[in-house]
C-alpha positions in Angstrom: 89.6 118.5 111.2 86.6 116.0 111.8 87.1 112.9 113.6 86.6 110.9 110.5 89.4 113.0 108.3 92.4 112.3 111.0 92.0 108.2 110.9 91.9 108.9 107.5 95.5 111.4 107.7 97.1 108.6 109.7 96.1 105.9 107.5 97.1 107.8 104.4 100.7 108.1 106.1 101.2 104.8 107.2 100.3 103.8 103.5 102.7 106.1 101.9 105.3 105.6 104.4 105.1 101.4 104.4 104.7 101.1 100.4 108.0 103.6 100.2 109.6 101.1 102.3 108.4 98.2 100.6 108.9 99.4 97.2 112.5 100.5 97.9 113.3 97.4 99.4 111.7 94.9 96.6 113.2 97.0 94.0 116.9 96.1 95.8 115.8 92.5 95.7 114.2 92.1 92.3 117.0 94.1 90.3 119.8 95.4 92.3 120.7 92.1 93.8 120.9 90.8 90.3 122.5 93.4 88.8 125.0 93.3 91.7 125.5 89.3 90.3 126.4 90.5 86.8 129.3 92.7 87.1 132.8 92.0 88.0 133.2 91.6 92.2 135.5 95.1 92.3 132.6 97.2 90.3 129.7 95.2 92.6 131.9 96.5 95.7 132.5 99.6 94.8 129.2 100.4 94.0 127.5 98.5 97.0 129.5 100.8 99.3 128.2 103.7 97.6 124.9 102.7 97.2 125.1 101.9 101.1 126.5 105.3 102.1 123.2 107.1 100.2 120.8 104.6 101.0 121.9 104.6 105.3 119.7 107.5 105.7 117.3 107.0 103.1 116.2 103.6 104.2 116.3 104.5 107.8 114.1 107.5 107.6 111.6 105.2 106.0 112.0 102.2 108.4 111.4 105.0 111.3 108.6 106.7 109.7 107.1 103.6 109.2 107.4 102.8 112.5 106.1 105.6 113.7 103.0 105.8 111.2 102.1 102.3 112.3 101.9 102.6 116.1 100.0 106.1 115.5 97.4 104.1 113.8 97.9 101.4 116.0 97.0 103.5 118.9 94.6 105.6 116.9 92.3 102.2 115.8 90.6 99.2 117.8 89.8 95.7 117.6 91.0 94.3 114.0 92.5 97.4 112.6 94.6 97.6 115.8 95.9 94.1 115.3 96.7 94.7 111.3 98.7 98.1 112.3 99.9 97.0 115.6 101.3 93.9 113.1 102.8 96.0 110.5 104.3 98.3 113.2 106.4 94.9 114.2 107.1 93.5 110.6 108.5 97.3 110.3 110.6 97.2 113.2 111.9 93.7 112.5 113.2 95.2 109.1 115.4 97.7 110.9 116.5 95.1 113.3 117.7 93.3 110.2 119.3 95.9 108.5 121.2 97.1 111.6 122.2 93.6 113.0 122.3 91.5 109.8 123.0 93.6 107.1 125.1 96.8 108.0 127.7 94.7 110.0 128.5 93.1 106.0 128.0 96.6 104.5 131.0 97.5 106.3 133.1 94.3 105.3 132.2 95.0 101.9 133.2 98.2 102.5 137.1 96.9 103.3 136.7 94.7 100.4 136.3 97.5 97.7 139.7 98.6 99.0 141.8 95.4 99.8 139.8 92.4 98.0 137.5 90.1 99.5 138.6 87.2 101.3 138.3 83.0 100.6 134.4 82.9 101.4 133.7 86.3 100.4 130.4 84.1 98.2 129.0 82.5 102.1 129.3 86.1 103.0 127.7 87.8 99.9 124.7 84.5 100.3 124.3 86.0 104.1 123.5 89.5 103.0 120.8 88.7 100.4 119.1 86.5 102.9 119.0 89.1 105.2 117.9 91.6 102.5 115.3 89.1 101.3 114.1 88.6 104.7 114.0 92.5 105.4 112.3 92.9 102.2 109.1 90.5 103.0 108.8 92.0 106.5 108.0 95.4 104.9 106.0 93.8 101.8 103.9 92.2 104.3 103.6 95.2 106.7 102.6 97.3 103.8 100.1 94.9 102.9 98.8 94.7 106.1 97.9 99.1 106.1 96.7 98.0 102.7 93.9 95.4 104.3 93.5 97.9 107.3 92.8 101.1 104.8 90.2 98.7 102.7 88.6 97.6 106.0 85.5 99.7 106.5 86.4 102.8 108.5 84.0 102.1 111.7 86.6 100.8 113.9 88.6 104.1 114.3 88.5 106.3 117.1 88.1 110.0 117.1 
């Protein structure tokens, strides 16, 4: 492979890997969420566990390879292209720190709900879990736009 075609490898993943992420995440905000809103509380529970329990590794993978993608290029680039990835890389990370501090911790209260009903302020709690998703969801829309900017960038900056 020539120097030119593995900046152009790494960029290719962290594109694919941080508009996945993005994608998945704004399509969660923009019509899960309100789907979530339109159905009875026992069907939105139910299916928010289940949804959760597929998703966990799904979403995950993606956060990580995101991650990862970013800091290759990261590493891989200099001056301004190292600064877009190096920012995506963070905006990546701070969607996993998020999920696993912010949202997962209400995953598995909803989980209890779907069984025993939710409790008086069950609505503060719901509220809680789509600002975190909302926040998650413009960390990665912004990182992916970021490996967007860095992949329309001229290519000069990368090293061999």
């Amino acid at each position: 492979m020539t120097t030119i075609e593995r900046p152009l490898l790494t960029r290719a993943f962290a594109l694919l890997f941080s508009g996945l992420l993005a994608g998945a995440f704004g399509y969660g905000a923009v019509n899960v969420l309100y789907a979530f809103r339109r159905v009875p509380l026992d069907v939105r529970f139910t299916f928010h566990t289940t949804l959760m329990s597929v998703n966990g590794f799904v979403m995950q993978s993606l956060m990580g390879l995101t991650i990862l993608s970013t800091l290759v290029l990261a590493v891989r680039s200099t001056a301004r292209h190292r600064w877009f990835a190096g920012g995506a890389a963070v905006l990546a990370v701070a969607s996993f720190v998020i999920t696993r501090l912010g949202n997962v911790p209400i995953n598995q209260q909803i989980k209890v709900w779907a069984v025993s009903g939710p409790p008086a302020d069950y609505a503060t709690i719901l509220a809680r879990w789509e600002a975190f998703h909302f926040a998650r969801t413009a960390c990665a829309v912004v990182a992916f736009l970021l490996v967007v900017m860095l992949t329309l960038l001229p290519a000069k900056e990368a090293r061999p």
